[in-house]
C-alpha positions in Angstrom: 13.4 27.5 21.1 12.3 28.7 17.6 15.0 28.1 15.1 16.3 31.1 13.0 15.1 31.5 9.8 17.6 32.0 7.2 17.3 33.9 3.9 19.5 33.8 0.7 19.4 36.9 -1.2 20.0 36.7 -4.4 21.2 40.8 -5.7 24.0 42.1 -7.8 23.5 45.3 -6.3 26.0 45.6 -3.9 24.5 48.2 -2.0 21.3 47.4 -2.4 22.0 44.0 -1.3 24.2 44.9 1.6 21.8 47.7 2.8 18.8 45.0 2.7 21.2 42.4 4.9 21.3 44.6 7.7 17.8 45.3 7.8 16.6 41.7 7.7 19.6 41.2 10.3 18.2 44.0 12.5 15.0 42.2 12.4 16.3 38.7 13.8 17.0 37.0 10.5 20.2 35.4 9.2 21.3 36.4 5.6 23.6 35.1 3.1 24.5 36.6 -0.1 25.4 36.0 -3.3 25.6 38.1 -6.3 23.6 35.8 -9.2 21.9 32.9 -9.4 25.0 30.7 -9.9 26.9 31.1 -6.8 23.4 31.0 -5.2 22.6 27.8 -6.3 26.1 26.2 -5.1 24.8 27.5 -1.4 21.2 26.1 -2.0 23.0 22.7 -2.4 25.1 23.4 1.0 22.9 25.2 3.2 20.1 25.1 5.1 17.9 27.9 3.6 14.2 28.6 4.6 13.9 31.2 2.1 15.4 33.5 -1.0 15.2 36.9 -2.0 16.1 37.5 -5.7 16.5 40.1 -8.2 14.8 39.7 -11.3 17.7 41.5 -13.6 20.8 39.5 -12.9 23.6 38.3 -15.2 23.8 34.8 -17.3 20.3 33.4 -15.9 17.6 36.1 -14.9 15.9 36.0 -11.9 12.6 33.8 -13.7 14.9 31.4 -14.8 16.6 31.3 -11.5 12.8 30.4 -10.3 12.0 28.1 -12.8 15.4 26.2 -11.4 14.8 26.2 -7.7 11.3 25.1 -8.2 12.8 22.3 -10.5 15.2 21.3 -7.8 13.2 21.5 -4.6 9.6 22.1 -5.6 7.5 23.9 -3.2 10.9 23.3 -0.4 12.3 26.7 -0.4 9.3 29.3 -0.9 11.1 32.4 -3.7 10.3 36.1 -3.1 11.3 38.2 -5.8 12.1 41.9 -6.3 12.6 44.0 -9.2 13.5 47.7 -9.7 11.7 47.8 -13.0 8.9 45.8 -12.4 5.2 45.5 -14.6 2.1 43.4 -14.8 3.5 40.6 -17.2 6.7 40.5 -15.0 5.3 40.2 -12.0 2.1 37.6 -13.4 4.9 35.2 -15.1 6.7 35.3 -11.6 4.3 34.1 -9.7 3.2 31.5 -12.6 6.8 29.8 -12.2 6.6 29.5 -8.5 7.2 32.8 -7.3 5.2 32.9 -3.7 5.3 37.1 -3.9 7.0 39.6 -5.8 8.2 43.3 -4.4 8.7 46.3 -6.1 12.0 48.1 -4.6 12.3 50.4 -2.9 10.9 47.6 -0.5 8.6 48.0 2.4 10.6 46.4 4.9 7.3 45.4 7.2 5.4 44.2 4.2 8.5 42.1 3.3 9.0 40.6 7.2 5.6 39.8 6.9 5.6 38.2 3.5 9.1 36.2 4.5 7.4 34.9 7.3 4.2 33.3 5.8 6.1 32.0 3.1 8.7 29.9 5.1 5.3 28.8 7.4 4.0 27.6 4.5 6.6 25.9 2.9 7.2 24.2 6.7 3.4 23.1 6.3 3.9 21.5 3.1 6.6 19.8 4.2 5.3 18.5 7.2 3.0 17.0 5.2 4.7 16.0 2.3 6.8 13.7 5.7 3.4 12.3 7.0 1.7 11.6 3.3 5.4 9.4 2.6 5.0 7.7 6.5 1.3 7.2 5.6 1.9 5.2 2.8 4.6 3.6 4.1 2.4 2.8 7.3 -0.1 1.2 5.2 2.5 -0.6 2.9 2.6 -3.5 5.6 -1.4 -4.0 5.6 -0.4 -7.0 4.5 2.4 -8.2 6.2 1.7 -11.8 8.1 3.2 -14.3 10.4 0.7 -16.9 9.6 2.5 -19.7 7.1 -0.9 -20.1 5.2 -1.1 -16.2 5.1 2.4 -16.0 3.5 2.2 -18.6 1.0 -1.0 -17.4 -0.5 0.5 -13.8 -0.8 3.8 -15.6 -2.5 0.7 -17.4 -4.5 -0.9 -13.9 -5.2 2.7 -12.5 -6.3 2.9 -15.1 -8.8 -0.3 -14.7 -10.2 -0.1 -11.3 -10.5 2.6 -11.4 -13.7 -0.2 -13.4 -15.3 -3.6 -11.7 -16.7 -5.4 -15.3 -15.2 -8.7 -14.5 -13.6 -8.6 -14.4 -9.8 -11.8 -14.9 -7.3 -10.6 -13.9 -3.7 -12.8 -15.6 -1.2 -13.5 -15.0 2.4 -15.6 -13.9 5.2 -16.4 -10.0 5.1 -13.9 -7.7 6.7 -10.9 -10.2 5.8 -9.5 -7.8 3.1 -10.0 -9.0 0.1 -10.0 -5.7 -1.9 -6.5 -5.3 -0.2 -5.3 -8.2 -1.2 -6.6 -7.2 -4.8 -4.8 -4.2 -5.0 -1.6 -5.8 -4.1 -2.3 -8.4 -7.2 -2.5 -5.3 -9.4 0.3 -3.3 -7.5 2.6 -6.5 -8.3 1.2 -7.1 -12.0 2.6 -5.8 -15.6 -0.5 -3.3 -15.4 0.4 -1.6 -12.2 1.2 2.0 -14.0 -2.9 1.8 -15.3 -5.7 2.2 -13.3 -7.1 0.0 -10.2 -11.1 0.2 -10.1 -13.5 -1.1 -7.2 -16.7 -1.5 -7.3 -19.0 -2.9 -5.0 -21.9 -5.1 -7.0 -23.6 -4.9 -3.7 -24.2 -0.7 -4.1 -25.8 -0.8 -6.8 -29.4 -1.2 -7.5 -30.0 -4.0 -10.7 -31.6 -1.1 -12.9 -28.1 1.0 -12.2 -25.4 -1.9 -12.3 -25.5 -2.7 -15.9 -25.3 1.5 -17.1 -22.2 1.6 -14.8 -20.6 -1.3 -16.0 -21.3 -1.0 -19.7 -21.8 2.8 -19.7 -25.1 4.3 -22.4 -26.0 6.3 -25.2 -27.4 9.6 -24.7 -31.3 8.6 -24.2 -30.9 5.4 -23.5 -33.8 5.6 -21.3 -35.2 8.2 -18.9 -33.1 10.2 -17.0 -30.3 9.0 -19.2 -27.8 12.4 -19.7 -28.0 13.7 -23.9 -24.1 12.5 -23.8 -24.5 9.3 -22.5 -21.3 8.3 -20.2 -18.6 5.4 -20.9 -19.0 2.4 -18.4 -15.8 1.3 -16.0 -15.2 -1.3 -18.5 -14.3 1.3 -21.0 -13.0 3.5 -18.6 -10.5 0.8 -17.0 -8.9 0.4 -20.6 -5.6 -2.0 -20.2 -6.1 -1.5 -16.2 -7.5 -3.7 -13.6 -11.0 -3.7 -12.8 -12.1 -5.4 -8.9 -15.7 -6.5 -8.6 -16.4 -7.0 -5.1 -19.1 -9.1 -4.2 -20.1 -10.3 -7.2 -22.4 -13.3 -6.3 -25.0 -10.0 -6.0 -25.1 -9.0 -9.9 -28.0 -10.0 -10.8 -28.7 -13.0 -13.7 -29.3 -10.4 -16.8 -25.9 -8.5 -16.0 -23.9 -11.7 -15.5 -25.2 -12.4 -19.0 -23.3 -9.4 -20.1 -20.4 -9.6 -18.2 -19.3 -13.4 -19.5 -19.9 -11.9 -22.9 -17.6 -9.3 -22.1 -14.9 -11.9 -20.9 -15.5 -14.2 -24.3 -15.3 -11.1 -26.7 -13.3 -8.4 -25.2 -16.0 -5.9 -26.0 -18.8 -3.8 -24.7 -22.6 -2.9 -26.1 -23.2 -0.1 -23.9 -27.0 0.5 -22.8 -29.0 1.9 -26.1 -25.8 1.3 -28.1 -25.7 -0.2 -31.1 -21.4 -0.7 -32.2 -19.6 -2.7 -29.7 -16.6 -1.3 -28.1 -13.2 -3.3 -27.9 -11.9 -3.6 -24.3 -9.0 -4.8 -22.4 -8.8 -5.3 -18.4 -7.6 -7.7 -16.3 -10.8 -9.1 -13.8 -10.3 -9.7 -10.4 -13.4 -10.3 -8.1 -14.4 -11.6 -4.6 -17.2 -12.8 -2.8 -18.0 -14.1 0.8 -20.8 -16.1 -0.8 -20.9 -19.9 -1.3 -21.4 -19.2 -5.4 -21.6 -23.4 -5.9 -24.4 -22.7 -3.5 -25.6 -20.0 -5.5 -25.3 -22.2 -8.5 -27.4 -24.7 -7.4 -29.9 -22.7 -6.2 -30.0 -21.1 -10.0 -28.8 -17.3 -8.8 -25.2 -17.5 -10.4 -24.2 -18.9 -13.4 -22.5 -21.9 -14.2 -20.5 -21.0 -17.0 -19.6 -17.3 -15.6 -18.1 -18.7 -12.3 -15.7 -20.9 -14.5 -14.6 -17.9 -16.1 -13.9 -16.0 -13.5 -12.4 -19.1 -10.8 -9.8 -20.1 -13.3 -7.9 -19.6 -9.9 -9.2 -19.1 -5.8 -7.3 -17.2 -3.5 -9.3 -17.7 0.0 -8.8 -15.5 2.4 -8.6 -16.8 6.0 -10.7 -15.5 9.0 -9.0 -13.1 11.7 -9.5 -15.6 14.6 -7.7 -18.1 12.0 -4.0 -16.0 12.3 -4.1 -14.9 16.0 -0.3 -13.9 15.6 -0.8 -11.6 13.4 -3.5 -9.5 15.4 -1.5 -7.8 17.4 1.0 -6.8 14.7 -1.8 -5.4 12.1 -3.1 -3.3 15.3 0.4 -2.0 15.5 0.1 -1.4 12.3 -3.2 0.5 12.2 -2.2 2.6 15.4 0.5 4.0 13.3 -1.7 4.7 10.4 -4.3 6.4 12.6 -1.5 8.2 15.2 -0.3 9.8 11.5 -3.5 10.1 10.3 -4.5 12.0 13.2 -1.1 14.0 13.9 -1.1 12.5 17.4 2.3 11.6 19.3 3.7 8.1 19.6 1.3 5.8 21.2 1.5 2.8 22.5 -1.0 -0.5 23.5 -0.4 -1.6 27.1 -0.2 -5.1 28.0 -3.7 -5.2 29.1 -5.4 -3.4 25.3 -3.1 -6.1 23.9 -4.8 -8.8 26.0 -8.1 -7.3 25.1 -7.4 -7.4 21.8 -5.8 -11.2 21.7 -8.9 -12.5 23.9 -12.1 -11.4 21.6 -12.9 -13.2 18.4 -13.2 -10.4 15.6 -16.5 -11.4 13.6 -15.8 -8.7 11.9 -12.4 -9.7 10.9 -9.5 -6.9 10.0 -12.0 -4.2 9.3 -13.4 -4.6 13.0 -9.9 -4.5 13.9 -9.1 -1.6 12.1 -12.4 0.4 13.5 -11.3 -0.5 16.8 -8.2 1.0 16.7 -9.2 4.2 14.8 -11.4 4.9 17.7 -9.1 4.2 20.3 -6.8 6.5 18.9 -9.1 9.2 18.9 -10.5 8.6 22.1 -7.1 7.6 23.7 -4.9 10.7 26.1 -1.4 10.5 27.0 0.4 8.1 25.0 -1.0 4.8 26.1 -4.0 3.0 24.5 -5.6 0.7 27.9 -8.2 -2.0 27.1 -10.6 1.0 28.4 -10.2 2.8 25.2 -11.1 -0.1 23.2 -14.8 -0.8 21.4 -14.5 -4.1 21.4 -18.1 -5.7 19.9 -20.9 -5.1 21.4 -21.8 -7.8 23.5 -17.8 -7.6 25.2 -19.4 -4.3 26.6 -22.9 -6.1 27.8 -22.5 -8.3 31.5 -23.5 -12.1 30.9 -26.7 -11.6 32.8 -28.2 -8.3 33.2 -29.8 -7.3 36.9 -33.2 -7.3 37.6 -34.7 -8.1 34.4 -37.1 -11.4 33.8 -35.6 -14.3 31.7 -37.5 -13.3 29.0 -36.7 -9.5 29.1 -33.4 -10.3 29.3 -33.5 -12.7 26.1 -35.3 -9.8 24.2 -32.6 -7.3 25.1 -29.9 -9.5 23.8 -31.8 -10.4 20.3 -32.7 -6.7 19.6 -28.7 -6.0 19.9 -27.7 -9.4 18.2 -29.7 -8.2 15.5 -28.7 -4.6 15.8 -25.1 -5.4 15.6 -25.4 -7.9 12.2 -27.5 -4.9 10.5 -24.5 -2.4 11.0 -22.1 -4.8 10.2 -23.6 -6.2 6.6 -24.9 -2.9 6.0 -28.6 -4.1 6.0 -28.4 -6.8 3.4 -30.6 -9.4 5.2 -29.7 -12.6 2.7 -25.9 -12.3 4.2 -27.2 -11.5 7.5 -29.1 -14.8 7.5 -26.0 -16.7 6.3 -23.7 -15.6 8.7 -26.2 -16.4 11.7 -27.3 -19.6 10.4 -30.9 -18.7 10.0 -33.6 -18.6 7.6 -34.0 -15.1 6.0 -37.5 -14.8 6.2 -36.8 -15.0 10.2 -34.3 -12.5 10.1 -36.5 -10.4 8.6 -39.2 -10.9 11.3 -36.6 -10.2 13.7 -35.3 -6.7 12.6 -39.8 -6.0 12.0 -40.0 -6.8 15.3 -37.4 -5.2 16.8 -37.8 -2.1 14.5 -34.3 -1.7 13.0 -35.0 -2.3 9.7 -36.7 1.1 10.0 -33.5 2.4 9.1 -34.1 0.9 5.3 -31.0 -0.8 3.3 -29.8 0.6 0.0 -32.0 -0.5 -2.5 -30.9 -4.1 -4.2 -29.3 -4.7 -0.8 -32.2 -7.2 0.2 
């Protein structure tokens, strides 16, 4: 049954006011009244109101500051439709400035007026609505982090801790385990919370581009460069907390540059010649081996100091089982928001499904998974038939009627297939993740022809 929707008007006409009543009455809409904007505010703080009808010309606060007020109060809550006997342009264009959703001329059409009550308290109901689902959003995602696992909750205690120092942190961990989660919550926790958060991915970035966005340039610094030049992230991050995901991929000149940044606090952007004082606090992650990388002379001894000072490591999925179930709970509830679906559920058999496979992909596998069960899922259950589960989960262990060596192709050209999708074409992580030599992976994905669909430049 659709709820009534009830207006206060707002009039110190008395027969104007009472004349309106019974016509917005007669029309199937409840009215209270009050005779100036104080008395009307009392019964905004008592009652339910959808909407209010003022006067602009009322005693002790006209009916603009009455707007101004309401608006104050309740922001875009309770949608304001005014009316005025003597109205003009610079009335009616300051109305609607404060807040005002329409403004009437009286006499008043009394359709025009049904019509414009009735799309401003649909409105309002929108923004409300969504105003409830952004607040259970966040508060969905809020527990991202939330953990059962002992080592999981002492190295969140550790990352709380940390967090009131400006100390240089390098998260660790496979790919997918949520690092730049875990550095946001550093940075949500830290003295700098109320400045900026950046992320940036050294992996998107080709080497001729990384530095410029970094460090920022001068108008003309080299071709293409725009006549203003633009400030890097550095600059832009100023007293906030920059995230450099992936950094065992910067190349050797840029590190160069970065640990100069660290010693100095200060930036020579590209074609610049006056350094620029900075101040950030530097968090950064990697699911490379960087002593590796030091040893095989691609990172930088004395850079990977500065930014190790401590190591938060990030454990695998399949290393917490007890908390899968609860972070797909989690992300069910993110996703039934997201997507304005009813409560839904796992049954016992999705939650078996889930428990049983072994998530190389870690929580962002998880998180896909559940995103497209959601969508695909009707009713309010989520069955282990709704679930994506890898790719091979999906595959039988031998496949009918093919030859031994048809059937070892098929499974390579999807083994393959599934490790390009998931490390986004970058073949050196590829080959340390499957344990093989990279100039075979590359052979592979030839032969196979899915490295037709080229990486993002640098990503090789």
């Amino acid at each position: 049954m659709k709820k009534t929707v009830q207006i206060l008007l707002v009039e110190d006409d008395r027969d104007f006011s009472e004349s309106l009543s019974l016509i917005l009455k007669r029309k199937g809409y409840s009215v209270l009244l009050a005779a100036s904007a104080m008395p009307a505010l009392k019964l905004l703080e008592t009652e339910r109101i959808d909407a209010v009808l003022s006067d602009v010309v009322m005693p002790k606060m006209n009916g603009l500051d009455f707007v101004k007020e309401i608006k104050r109060r309740y922001g875009d809550g309770i949608p304001v439709i005014m009316l005025s006997g003597y109205g003009n342009v610079k009335e009616a264009v300051e109305a609607m400035r404060l807040g005002a959703y329409n403004y009437f001329l009286k006499p008043v059409n009394q359709d025009e007026l049904c019509i414009a009550i009735d799309k401003a308290v649909e409105l309002a109901e929108l923004k409300n609505e969504n105003k409830f689902l952004r607040g259970e959003l966040q508060s969905a995602k809020g527990g991202m982090l939330l953990s059962n696992n002992q080592y999981m909750q002492k190295l969140l205690e550790e990352a709380k801790t940390l967090a009131q120092t400006d100390i240089n942190i390098l998260i660790t961990g496979e790919s997918g385990t949520g690092k730049e989660v875990l550095a946001r919550f550093i940075h949500d926790c830290s003295k700098r919370h109320e400045k900026s958060f950046m992320a940036i991915n050294c992996q998107a970035y080709v080497e001729t581009l990384i530095e410029s966005e970094l460090f920022g340039y001068k108008g003309g610094a080299f071709t293409g460069a725009a006549n203003k030049g633009k400030p890097g992230k550095l600059e832009v991050i100023q007293d906030g907390t920059l995230f450099l995901d992936e950094i065992g991929e910067l190349n050797l000149a840029t590190q160069i540059k970065l640990l100069r940044v660290l010693e100095n606090k200060e930036i020579e952007p590209v074609g610049g010649i006056k350094p620029i004082a900075v101040s950030f606090r530097l968090l950064t992650a990697t699911n490379r081996d960087l002593s590796e990388a030091i040893i095989q002379k691609t990172f930088r001894e004395d850079l990977f100091y500065r930014i190790n000072a401590v190591t938060l490591n990030l454990p695998a999925l399949r290393e917490r089982q007890e908390d899968i179930i609860p972070l797909a709970r989690h992300f069910l509830q993110v996703f039934r928001l997201e997507q304005k679906r009813s409560l839904l559920r796992f049954t016992p058999a999705a939650e078996t499904a889930l428990m049983n496979y072994h998530w190389p992909g870690n929580i962002r596998e998880l998180r896909n998974v559940v995103e497209g069960a959601v969508a695909l899922s009707k009713g309010t259950k989520i069955d282990s038939h709704n679930l994506r589960i890898g790719f091979h989960e999906q595959q039988p262990i031998y496949c009918h009627g093919l030859t031994f060596a048809k059937a070892k192709e098929k499974f390579e050209r999807e083994f393959f297939h599934y490790w390009y999708l998931q490390h986004h074409g970058n073949i050196s992580l590829i080959a340390r993740t499957i344990g093989m030599d990279r100039k075979q992976v590359y052979k592979k994905l030839s032969q196979y022809q899915i490295a037709d669909d080229k990486p993002e430049p640098g990503r090789e």
